[in-house]
PDBQT receptor file of N, H, CA, C and O in Angstrom, charges set to zero:
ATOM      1  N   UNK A   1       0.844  -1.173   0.000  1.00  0.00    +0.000 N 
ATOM      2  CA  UNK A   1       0.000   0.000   0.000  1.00  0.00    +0.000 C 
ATOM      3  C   UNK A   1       0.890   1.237   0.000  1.00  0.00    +0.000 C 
ATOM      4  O   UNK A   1       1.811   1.398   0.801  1.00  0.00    +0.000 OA
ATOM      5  N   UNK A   2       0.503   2.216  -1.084  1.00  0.00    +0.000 N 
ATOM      6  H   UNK A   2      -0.246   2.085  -1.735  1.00  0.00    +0.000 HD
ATOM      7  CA  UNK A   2       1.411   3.346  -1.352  1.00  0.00    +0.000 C 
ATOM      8  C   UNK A   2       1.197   4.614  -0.167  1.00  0.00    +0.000 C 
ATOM      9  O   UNK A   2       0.011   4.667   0.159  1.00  0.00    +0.000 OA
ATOM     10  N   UNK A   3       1.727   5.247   0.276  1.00  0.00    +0.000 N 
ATOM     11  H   UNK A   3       2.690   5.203   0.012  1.00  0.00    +0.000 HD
ATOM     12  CA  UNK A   3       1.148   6.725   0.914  1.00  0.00    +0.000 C 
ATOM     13  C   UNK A   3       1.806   7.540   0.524  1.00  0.00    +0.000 C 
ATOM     14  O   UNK A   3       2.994   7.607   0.212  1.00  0.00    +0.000 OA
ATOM     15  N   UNK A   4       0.866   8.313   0.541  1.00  0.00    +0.000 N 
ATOM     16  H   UNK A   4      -0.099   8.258   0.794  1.00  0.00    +0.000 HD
ATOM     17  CA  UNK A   4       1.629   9.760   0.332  1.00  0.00    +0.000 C 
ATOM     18  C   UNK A   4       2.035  10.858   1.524  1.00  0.00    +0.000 C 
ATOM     19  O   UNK A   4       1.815  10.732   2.728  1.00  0.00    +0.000 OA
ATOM     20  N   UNK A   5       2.354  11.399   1.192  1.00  0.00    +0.000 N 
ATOM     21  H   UNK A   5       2.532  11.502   0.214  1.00  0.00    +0.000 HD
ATOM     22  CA  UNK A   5       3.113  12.414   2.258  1.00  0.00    +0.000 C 
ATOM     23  C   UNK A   5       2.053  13.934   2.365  1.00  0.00    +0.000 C 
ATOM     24  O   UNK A   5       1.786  14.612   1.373  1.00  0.00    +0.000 OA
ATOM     25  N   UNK A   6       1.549  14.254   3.804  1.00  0.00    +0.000 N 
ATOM     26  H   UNK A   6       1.765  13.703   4.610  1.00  0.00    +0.000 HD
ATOM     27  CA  UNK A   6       0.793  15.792   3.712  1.00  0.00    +0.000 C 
ATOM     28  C   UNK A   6       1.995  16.624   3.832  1.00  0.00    +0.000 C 
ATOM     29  O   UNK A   6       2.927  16.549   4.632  1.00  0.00    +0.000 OA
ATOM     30  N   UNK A   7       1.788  17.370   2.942  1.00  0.00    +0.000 N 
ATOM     31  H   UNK A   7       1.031  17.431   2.292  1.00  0.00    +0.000 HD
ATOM     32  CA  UNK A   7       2.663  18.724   3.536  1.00  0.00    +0.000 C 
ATOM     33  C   UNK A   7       2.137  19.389   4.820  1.00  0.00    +0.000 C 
ATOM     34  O   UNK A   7       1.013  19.101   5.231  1.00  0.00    +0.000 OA
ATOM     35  N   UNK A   8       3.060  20.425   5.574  1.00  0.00    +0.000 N 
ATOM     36  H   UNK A   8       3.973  20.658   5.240  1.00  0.00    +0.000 HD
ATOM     37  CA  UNK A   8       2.799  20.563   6.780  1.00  0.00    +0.000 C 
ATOM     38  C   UNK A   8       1.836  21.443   6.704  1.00  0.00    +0.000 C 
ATOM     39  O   UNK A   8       1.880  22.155   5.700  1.00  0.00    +0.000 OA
ATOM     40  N   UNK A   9       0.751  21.676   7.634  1.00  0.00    +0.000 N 
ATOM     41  H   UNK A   9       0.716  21.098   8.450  1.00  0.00    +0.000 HD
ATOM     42  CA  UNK A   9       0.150  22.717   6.891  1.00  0.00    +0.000 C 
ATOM     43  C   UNK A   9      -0.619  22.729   8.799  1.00  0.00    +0.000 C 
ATOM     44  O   UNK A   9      -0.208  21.965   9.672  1.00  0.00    +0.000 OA
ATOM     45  N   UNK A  10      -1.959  23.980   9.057  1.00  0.00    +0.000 N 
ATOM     46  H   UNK A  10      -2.293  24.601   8.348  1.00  0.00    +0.000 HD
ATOM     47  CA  UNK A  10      -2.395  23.762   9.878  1.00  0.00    +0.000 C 
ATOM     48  C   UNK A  10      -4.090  24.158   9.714  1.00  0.00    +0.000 C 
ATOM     49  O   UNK A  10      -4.554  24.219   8.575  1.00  0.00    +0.000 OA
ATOM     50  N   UNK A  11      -4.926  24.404  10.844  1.00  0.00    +0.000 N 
ATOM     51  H   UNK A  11      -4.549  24.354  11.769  1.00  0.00    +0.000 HD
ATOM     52  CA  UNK A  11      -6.127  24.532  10.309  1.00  0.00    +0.000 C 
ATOM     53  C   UNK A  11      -6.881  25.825  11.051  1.00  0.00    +0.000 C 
ATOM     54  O   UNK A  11      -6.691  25.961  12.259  1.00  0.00    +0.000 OA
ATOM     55  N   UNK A  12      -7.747  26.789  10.333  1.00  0.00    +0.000 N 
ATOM     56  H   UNK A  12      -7.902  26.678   9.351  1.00  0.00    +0.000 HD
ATOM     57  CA  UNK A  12      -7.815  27.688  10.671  1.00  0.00    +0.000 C 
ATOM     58  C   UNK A  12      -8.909  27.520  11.886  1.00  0.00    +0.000 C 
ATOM     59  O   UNK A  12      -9.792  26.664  11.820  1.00  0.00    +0.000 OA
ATOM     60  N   UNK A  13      -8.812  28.149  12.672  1.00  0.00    +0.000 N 
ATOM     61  H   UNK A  13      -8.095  28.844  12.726  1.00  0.00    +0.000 HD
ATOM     62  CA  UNK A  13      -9.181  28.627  14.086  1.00  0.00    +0.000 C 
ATOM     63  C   UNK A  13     -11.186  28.650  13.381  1.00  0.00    +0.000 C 
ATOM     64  O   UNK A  13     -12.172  28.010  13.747  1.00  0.00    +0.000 OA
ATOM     65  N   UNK A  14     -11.049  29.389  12.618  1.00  0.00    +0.000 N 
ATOM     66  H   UNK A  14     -10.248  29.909  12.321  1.00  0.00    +0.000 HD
ATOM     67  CA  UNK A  14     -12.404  30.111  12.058  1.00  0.00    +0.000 C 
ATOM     68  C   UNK A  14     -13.534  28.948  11.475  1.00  0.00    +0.000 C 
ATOM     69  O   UNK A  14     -14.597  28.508  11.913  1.00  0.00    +0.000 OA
ATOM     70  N   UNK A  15     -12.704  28.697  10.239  1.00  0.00    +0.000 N 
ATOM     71  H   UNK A  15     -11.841  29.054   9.883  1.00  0.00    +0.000 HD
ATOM     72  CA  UNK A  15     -13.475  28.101   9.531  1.00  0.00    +0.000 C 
ATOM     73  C   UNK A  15     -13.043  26.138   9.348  1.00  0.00    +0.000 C 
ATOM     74  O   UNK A  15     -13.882  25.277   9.084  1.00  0.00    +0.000 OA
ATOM     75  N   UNK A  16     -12.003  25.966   9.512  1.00  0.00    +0.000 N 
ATOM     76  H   UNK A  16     -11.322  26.665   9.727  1.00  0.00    +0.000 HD
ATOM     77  CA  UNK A  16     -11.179  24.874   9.844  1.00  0.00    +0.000 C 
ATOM     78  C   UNK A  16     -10.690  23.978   8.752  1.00  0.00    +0.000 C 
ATOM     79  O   UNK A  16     -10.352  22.801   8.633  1.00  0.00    +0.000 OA
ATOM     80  N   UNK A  17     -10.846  25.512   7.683  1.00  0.00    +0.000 N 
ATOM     81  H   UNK A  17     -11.121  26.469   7.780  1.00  0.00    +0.000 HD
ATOM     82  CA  UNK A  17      -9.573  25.032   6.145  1.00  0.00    +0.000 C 
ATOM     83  C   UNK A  17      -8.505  25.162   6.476  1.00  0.00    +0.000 C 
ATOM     84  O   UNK A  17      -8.083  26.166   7.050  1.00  0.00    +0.000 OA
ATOM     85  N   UNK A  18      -7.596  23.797   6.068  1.00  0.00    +0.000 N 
ATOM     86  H   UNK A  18      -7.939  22.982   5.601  1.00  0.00    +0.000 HD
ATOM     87  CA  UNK A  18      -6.326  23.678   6.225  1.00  0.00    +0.000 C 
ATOM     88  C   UNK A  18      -6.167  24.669   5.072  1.00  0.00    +0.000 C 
ATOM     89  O   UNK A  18      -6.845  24.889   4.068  1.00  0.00    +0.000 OA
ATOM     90  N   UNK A  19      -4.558  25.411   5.766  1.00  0.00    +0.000 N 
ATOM     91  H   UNK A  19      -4.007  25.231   6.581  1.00  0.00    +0.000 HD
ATOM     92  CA  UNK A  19      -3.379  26.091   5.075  1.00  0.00    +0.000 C 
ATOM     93  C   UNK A  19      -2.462  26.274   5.634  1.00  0.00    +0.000 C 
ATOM     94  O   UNK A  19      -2.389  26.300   6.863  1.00  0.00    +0.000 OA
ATOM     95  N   UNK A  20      -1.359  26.478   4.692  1.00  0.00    +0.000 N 
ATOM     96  H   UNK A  20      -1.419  26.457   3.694  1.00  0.00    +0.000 HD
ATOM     97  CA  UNK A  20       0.316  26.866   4.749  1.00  0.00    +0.000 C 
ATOM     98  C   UNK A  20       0.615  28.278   5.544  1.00  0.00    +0.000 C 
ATOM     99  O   UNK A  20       0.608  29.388   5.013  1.00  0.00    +0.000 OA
ATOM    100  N   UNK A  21       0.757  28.127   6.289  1.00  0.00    +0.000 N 
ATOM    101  H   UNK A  21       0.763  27.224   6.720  1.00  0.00    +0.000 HD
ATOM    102  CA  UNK A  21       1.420  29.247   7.360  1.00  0.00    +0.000 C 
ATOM    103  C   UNK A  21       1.609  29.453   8.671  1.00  0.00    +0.000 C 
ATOM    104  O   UNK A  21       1.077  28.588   9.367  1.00  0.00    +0.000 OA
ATOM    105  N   UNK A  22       2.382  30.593   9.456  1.00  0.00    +0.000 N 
ATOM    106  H   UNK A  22       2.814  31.295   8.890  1.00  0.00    +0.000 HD
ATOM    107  CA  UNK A  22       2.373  30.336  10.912  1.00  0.00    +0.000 C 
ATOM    108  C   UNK A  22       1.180  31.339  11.633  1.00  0.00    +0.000 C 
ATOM    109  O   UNK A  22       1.335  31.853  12.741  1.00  0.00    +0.000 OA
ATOM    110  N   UNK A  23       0.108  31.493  10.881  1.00  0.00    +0.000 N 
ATOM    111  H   UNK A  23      -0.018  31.076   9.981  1.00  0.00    +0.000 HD
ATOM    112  CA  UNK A  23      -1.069  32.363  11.167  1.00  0.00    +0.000 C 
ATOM    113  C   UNK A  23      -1.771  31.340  11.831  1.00  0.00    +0.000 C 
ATOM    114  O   UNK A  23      -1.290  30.210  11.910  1.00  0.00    +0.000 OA
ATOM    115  N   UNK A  24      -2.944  31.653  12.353  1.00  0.00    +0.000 N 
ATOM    116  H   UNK A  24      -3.334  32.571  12.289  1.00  0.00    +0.000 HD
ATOM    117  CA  UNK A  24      -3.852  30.451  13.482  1.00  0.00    +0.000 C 
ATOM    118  C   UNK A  24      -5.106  30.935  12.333  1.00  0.00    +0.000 C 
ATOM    119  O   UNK A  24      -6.048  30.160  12.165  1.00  0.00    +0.000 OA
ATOM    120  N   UNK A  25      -5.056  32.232  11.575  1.00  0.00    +0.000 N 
ATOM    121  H   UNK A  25      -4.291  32.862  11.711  1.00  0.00    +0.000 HD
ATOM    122  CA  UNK A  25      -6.623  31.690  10.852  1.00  0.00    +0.000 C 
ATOM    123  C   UNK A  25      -5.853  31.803   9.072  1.00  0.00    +0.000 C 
ATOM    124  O   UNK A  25      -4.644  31.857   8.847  1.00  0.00    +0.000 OA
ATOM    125  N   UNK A  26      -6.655  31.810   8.316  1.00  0.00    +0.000 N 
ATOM    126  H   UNK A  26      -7.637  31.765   8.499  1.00  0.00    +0.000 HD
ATOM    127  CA  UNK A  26      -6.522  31.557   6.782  1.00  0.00    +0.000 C 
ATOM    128  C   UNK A  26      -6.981  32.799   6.136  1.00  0.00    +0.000 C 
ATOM    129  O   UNK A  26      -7.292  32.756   4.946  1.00  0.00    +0.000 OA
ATOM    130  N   UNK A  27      -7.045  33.745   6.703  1.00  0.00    +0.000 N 
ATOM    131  H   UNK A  27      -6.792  33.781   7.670  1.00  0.00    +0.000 HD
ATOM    132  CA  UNK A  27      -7.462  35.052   6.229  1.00  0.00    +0.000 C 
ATOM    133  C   UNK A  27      -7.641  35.836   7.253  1.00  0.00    +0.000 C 
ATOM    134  O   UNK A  27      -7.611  35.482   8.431  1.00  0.00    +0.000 OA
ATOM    135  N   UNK A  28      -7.895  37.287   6.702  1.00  0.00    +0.000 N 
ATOM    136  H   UNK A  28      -7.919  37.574   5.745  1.00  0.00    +0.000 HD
ATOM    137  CA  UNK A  28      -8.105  38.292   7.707  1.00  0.00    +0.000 C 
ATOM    138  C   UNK A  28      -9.888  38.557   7.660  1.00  0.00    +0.000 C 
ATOM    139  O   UNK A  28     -10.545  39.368   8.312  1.00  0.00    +0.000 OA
ATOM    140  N   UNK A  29     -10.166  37.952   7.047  1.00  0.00    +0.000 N 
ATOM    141  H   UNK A  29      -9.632  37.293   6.517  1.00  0.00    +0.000 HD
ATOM    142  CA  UNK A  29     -11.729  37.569   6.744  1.00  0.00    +0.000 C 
ATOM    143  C   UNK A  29     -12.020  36.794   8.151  1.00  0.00    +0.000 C 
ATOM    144  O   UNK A  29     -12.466  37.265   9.197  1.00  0.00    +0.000 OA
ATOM    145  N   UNK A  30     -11.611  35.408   7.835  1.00  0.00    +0.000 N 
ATOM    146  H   UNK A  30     -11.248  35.025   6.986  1.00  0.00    +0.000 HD
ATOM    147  CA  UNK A  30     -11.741  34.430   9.121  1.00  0.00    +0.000 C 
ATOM    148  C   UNK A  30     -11.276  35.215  10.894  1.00  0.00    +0.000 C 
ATOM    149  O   UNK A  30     -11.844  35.053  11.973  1.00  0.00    +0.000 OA
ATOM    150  N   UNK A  31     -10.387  35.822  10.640  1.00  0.00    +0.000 N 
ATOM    151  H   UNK A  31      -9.926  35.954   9.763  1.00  0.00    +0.000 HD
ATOM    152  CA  UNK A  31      -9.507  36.811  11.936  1.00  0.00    +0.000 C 
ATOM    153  C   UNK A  31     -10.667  37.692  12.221  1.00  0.00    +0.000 C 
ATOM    154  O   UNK A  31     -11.178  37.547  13.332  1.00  0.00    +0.000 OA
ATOM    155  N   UNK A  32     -11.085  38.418  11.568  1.00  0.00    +0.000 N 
ATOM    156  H   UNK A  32     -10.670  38.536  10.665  1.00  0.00    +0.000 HD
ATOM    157  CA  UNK A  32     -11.953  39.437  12.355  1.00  0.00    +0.000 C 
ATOM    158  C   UNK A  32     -13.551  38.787  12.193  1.00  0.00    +0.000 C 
ATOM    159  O   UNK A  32     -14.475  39.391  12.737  1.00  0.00    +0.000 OA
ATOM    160  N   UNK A  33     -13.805  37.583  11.450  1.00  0.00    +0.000 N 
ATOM    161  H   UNK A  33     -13.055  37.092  11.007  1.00  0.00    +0.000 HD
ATOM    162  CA  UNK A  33     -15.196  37.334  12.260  1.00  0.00    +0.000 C 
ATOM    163  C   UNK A  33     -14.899  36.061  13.600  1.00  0.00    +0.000 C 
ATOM    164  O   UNK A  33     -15.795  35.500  14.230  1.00  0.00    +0.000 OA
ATOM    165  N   UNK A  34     -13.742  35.891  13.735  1.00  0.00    +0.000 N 
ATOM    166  H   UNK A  34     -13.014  36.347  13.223  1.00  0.00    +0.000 HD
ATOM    167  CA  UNK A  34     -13.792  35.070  14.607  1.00  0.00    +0.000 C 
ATOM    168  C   UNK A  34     -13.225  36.085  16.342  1.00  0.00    +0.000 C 
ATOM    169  O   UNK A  34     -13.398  35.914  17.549  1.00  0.00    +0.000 OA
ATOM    170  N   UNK A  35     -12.786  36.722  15.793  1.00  0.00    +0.000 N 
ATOM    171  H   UNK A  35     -12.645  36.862  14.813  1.00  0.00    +0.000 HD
ATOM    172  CA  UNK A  35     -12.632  38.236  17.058  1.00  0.00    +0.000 C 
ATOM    173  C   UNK A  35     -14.286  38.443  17.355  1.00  0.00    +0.000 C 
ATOM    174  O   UNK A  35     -14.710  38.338  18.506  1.00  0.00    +0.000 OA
ATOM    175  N   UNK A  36     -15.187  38.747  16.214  1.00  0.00    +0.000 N 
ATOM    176  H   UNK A  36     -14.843  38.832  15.279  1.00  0.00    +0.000 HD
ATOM    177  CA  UNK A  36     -15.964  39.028  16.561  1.00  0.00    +0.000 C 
ATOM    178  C   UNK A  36     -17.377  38.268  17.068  1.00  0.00    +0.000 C 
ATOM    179  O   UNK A  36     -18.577  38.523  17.171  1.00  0.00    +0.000 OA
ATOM    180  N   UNK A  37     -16.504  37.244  17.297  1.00  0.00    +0.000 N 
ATOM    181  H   UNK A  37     -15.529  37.037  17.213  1.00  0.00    +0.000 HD
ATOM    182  CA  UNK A  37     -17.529  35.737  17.863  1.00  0.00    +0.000 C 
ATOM    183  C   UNK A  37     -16.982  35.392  18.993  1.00  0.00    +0.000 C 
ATOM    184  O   UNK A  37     -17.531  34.497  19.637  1.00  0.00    +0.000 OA
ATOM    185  N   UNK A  38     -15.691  36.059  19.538  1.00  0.00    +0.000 N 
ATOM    186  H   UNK A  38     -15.245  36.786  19.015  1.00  0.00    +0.000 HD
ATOM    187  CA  UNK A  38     -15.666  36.070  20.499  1.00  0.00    +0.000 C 
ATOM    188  C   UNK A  38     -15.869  37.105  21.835  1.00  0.00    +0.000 C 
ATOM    189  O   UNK A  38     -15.810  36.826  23.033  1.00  0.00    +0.000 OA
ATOM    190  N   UNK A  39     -16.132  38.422  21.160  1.00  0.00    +0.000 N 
ATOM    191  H   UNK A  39     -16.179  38.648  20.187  1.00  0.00    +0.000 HD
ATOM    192  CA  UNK A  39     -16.190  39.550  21.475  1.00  0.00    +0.000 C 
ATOM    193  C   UNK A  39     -18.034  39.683  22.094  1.00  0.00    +0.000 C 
ATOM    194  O   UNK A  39     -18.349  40.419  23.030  1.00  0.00    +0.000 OA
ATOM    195  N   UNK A  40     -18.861  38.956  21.457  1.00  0.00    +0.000 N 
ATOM    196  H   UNK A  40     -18.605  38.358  20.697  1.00  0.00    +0.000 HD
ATOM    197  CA  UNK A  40     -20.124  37.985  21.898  1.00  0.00    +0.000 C 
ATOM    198  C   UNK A  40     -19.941  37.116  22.959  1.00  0.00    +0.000 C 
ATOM    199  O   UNK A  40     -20.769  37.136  23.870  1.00  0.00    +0.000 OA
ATOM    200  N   UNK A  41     -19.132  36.462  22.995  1.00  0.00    +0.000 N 
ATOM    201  H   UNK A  41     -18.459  36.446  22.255  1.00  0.00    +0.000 HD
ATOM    202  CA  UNK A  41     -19.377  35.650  23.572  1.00  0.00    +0.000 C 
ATOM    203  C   UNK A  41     -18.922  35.564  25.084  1.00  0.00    +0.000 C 
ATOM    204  O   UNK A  41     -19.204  34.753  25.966  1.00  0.00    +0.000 OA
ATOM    205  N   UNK A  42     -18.121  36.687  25.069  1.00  0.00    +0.000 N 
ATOM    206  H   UNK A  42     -17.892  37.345  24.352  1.00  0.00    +0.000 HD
ATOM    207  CA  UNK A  42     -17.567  36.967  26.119  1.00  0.00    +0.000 C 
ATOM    208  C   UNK A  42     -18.907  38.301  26.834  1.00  0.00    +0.000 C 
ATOM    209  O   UNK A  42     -19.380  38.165  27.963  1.00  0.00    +0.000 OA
ATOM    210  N   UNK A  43     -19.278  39.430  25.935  1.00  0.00    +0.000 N 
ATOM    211  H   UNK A  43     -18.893  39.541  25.018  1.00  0.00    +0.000 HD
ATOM    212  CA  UNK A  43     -20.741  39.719  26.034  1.00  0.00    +0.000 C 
ATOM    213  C   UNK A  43     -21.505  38.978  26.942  1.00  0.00    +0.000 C 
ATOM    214  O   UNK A  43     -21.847  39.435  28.032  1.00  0.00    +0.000 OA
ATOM    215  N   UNK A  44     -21.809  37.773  26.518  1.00  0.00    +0.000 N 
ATOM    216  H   UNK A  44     -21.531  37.401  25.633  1.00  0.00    +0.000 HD
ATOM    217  CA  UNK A  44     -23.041  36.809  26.473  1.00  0.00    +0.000 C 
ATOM    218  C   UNK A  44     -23.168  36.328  28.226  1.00  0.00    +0.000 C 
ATOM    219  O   UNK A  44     -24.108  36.201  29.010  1.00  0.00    +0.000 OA
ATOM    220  N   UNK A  45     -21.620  36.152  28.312  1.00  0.00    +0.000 N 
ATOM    221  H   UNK A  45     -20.856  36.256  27.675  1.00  0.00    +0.000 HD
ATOM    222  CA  UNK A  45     -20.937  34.829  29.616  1.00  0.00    +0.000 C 
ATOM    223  C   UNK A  45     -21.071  36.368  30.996  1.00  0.00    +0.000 C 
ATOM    224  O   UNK A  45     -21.232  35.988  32.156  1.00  0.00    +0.000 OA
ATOM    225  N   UNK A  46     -20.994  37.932  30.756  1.00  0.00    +0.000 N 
ATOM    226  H   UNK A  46     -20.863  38.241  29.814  1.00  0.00    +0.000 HD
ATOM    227  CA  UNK A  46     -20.282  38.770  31.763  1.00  0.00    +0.000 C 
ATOM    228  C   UNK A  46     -22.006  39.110  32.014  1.00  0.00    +0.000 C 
ATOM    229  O   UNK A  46     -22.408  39.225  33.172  1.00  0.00    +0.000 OA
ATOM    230  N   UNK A  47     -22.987  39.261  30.824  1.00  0.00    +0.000 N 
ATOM    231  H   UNK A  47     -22.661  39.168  29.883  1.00  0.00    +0.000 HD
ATOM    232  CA  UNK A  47     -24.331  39.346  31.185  1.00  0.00    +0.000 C 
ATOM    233  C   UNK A  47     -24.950  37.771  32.125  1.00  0.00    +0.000 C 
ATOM    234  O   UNK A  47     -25.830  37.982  32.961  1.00  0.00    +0.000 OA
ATOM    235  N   UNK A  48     -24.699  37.010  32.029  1.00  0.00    +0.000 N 
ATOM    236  H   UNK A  48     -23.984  36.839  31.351  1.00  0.00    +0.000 HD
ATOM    237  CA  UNK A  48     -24.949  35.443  32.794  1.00  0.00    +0.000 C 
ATOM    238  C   UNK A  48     -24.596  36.077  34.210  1.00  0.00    +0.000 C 
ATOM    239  O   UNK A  48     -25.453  36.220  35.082  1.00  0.00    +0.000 OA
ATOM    240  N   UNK A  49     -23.169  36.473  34.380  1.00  0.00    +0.000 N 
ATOM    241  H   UNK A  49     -22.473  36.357  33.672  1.00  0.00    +0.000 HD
ATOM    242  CA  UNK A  49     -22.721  36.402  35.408  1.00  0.00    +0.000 C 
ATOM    243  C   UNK A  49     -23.556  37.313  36.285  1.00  0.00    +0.000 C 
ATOM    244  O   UNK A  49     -24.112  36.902  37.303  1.00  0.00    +0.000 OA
ATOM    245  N   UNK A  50     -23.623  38.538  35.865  1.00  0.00    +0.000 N 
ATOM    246  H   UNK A  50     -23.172  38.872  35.037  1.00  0.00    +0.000 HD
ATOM    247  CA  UNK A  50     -24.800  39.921  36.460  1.00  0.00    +0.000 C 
ATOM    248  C   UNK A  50     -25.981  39.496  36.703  1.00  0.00    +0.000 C 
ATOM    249  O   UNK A  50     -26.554  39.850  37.734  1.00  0.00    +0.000 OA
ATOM    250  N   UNK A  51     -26.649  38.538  35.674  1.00  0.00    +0.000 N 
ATOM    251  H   UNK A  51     -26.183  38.250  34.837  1.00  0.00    +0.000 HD
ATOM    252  CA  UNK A  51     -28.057  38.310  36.142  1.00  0.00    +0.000 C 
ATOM    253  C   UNK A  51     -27.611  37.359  36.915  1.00  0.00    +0.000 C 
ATOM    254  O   UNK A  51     -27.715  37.865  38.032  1.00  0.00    +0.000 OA
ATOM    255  N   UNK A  52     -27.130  36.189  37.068  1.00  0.00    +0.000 N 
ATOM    256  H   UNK A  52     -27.045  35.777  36.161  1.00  0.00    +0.000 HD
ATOM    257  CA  UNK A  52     -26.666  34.974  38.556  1.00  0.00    +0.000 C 
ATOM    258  C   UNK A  52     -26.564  36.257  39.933  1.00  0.00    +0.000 C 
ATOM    259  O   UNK A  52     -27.247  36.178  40.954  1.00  0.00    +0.000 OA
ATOM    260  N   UNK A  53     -25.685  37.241  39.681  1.00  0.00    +0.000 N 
ATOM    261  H   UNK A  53     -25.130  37.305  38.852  1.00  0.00    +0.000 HD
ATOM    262  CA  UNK A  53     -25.009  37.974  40.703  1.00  0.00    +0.000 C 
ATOM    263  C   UNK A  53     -26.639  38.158  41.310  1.00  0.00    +0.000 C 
ATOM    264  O   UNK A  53     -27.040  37.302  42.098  1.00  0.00    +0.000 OA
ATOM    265  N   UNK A  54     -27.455  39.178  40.957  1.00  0.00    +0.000 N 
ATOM    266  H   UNK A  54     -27.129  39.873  40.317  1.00  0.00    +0.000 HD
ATOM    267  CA  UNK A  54     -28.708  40.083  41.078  1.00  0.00    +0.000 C 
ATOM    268  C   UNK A  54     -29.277  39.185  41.009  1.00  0.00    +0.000 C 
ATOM    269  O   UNK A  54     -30.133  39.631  40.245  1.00  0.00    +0.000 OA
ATOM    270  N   UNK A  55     -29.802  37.392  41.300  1.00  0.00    +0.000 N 
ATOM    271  H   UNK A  55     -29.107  37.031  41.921  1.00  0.00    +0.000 HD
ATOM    272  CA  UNK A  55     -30.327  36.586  41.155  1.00  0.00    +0.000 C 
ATOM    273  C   UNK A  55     -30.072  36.123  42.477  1.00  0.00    +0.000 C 
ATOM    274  O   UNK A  55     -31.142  35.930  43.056  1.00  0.00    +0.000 OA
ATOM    275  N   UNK A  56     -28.632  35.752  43.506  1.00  0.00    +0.000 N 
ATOM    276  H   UNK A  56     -27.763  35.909  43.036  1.00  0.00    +0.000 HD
ATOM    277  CA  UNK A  56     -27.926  35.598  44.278  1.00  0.00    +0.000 C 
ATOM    278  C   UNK A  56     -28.647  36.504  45.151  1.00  0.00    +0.000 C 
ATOM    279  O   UNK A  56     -29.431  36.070  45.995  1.00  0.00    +0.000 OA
ATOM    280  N   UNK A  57     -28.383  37.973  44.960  1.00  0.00    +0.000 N 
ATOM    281  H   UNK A  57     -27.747  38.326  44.274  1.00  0.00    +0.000 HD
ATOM    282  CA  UNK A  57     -29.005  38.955  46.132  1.00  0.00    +0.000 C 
ATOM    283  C   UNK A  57     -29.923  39.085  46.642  1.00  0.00    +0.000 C 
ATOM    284  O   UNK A  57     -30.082  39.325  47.838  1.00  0.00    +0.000 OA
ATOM    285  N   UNK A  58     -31.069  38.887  45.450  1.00  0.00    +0.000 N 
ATOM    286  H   UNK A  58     -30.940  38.692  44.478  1.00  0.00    +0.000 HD
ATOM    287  CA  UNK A  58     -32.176  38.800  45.562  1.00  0.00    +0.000 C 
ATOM    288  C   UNK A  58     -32.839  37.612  46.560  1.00  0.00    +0.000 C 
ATOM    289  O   UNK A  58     -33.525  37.918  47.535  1.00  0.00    +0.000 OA
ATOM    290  N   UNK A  59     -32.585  36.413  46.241  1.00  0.00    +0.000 N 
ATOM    291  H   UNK A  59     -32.027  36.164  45.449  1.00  0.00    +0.000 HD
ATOM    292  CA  UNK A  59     -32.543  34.689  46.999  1.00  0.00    +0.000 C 
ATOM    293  C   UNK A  59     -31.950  35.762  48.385  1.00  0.00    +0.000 C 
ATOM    294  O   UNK A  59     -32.809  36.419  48.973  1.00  0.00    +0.000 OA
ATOM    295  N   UNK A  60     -30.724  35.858  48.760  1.00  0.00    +0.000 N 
ATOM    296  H   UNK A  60     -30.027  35.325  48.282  1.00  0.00    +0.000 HD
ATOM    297  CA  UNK A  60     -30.298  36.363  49.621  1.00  0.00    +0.000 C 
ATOM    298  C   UNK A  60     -31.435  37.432  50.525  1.00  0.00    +0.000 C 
ATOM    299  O   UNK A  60     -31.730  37.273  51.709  1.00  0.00    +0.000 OA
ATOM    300  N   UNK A  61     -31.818  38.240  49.857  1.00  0.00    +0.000 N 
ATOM    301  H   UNK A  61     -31.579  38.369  48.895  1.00  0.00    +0.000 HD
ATOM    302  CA  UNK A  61     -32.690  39.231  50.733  1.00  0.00    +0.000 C 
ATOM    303  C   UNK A  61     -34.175  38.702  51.105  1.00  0.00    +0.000 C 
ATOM    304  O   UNK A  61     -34.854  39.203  52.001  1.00  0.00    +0.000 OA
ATOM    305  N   UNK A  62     -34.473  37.912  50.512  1.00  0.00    +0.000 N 
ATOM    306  H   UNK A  62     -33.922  37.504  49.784  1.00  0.00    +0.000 HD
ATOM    307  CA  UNK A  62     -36.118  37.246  50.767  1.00  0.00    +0.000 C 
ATOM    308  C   UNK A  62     -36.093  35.677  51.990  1.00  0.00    +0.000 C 
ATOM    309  O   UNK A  62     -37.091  35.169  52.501  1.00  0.00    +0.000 OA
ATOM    310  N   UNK A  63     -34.867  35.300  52.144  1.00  0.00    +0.000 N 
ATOM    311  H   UNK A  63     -34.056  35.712  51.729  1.00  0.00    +0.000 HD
ATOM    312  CA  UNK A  63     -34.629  34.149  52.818  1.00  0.00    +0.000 C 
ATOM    313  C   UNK A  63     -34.503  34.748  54.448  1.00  0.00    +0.000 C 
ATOM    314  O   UNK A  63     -34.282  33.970  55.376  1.00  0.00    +0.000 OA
TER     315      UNK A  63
């Protein structure tokens, strides 16, 4: 059985097309929507935390 050889290559962060380079995404396309999926998501997790917090106080003041 023959094999062949991959060239080295890695896979983008974003979209998870392999390519040739020491970048983590495959474009500056993939780079700034994946900044901006995390820039949400970090959003998403600091609003969780505020409503738990004011959720906490609340339990707290009625007990």
């Amino acid at each position: 059985m023959a094999t062949s050889k991959i060239a080295q290559h890695r896979h983008c962060r974003s979209c998870g097309k392999a390519f040739v380079s020491d970048d983590k995404y495959c474009s500056s396309e993939c780079k700034n929507q994946s900044t901006t999926t995390i820039q949400k998501k970090k959003r998403q997790l600091m609003f969780l935390y505020a409503i738990s917090f004011i959720v906490l106080i609340v339990a707290l003041l009625f007990l």
